[in-house]
C-alpha positions in Angstrom: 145.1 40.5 137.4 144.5 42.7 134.3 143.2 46.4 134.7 139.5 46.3 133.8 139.6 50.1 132.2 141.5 48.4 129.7 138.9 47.1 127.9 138.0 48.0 124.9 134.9 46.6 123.1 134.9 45.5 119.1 131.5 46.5 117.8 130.5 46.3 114.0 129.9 50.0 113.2 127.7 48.2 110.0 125.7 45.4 109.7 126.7 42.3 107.2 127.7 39.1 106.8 131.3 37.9 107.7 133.1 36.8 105.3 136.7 35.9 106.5 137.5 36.2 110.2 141.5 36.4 110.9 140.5 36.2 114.5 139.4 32.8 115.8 140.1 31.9 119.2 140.2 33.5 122.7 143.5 35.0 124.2 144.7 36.0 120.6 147.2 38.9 120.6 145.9 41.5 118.1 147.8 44.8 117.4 145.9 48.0 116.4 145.1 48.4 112.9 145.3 45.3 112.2 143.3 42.9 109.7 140.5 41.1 111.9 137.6 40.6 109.3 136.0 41.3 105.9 132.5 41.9 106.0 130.0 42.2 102.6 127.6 44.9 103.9 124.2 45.4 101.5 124.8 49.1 103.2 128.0 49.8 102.3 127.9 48.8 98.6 124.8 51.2 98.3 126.5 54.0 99.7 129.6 53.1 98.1 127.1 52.9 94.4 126.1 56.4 95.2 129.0 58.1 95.5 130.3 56.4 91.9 127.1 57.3 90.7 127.8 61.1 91.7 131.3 60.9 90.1 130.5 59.6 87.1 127.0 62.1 86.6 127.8 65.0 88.4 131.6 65.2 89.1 131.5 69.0 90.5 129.0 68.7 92.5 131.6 69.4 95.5 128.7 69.2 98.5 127.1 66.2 97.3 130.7 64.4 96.8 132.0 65.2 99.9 128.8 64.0 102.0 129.0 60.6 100.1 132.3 60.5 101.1 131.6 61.3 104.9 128.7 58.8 105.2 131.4 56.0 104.0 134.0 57.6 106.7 131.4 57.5 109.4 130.3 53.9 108.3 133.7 52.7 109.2 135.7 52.9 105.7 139.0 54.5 105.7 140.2 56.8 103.2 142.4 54.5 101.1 139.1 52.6 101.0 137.3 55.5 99.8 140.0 56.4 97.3 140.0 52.8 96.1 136.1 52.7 95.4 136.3 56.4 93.4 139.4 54.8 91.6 138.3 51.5 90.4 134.7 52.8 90.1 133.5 49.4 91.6 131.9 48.9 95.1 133.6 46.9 97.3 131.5 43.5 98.4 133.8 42.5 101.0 135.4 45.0 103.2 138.0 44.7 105.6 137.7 45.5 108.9 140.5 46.8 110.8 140.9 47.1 115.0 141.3 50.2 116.4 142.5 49.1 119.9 145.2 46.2 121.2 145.3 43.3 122.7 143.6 39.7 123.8 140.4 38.3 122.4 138.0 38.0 124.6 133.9 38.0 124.1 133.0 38.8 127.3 134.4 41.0 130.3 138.0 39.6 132.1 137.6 36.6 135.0 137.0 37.8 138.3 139.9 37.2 140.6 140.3 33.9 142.5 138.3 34.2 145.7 139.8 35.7 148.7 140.5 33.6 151.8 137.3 34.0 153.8 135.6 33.0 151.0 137.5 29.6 150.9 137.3 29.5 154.4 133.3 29.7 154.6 133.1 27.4 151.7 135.3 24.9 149.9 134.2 25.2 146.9 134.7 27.8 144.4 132.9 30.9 144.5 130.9 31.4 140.6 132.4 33.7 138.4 130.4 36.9 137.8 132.0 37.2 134.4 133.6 34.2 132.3 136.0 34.2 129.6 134.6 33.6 126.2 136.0 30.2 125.9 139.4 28.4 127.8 142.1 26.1 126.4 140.3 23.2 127.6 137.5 23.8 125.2 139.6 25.0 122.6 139.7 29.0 122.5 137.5 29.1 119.6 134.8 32.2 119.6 131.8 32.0 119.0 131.9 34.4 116.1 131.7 32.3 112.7 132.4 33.2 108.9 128.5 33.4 107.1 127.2 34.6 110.5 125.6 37.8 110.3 126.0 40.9 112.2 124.0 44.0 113.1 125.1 47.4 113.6 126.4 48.3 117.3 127.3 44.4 118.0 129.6 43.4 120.3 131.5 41.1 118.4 134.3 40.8 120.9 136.4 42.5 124.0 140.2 43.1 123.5 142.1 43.3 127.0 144.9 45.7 126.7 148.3 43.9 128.6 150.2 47.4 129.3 149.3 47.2 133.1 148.8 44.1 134.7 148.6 43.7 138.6 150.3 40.8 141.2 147.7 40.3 143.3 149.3 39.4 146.9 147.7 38.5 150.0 149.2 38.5 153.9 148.3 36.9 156.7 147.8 39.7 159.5 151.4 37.5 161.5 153.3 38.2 158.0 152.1 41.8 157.5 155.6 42.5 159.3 
């Protein structure tokens, strides 16, 4: 079973369009800081035009700089991506978006475990899971999470389950306990 406090939600810290998604299907290993989307944000390339604007009219303005600069950093945008826009003096229309965490794809919380043996016992048939995995290989993995959808700020755009612990989940009969 995997450890459910290993979760760790991908939410757009801006709101946009995706572009290019690098992550398309369920159970995909992704490692942290790497390359999962570009997104054009309307937001981004405002705040990134105001703090060109403030370099190229009022370069020692130190106060006003560096709070353009934080905005950008609390929108999600490193510092090499900050650098970059100062540098080329152009705002960026599709930024990438990088993941902070590692792990499997997922869109929604783990599986529950299968169900114990009273439960089978009562009933034949499977118990419902309270939780299901985005999608499974029989339907193909694919998330629902599209290039040209749009996102809003906060979104839940998917779950990565970390692999570091995982659990063998065991059961006895009380005659084998010994």
């Amino acid at each position: 079973d995997y450890d459910a406090r290993r979760v760790q939600a991908v939410s757009a810290r801006f709101g946009g369009r995706v572009e290019r998604l690098y992550v398309r299907y369920a159970f995909q290993s992704v490692r942290k800081g790497q390359h999962i989307l570009d997104l054009y944000s309307s937001e981004i390339a405002t705040a990134q035009q105001e703090l060109i604007f403030l370099l190229e009219n009022d370069p020692r303005n130190s106060v006003l700089l560096e709070n353009a600069r934080s905005r950008l950093a609390l929108l999600g945008l490193t510092a090499e991506q900050i650098r970059e826009a100062e540098v080329s003096r152009k705002p960026s229309l599709s930024l990438p978006v990088f993941s902070h965490f590692e792990g499997l794809v997922f869109e929604k919380a783990m599986p529950d475990p299968a169900p114990d043996a009273s439960e089978m016992g009562e009933k034949m048939s499977p118990a419902p899971a309270k939780t299901a995995p985005a999608s499974s290989p029989e339907t193909g993995g694919e998330l629902s999470l599209r290039e040209g959808m749009y996102v809003q700020k906060g979104q839940r755009l998917f779950s990565l389950q970390s692999l570091a612990t995982v659990w063998a989940m065991l059961e006895f009969y009380p005659s084998d306990a010994a």
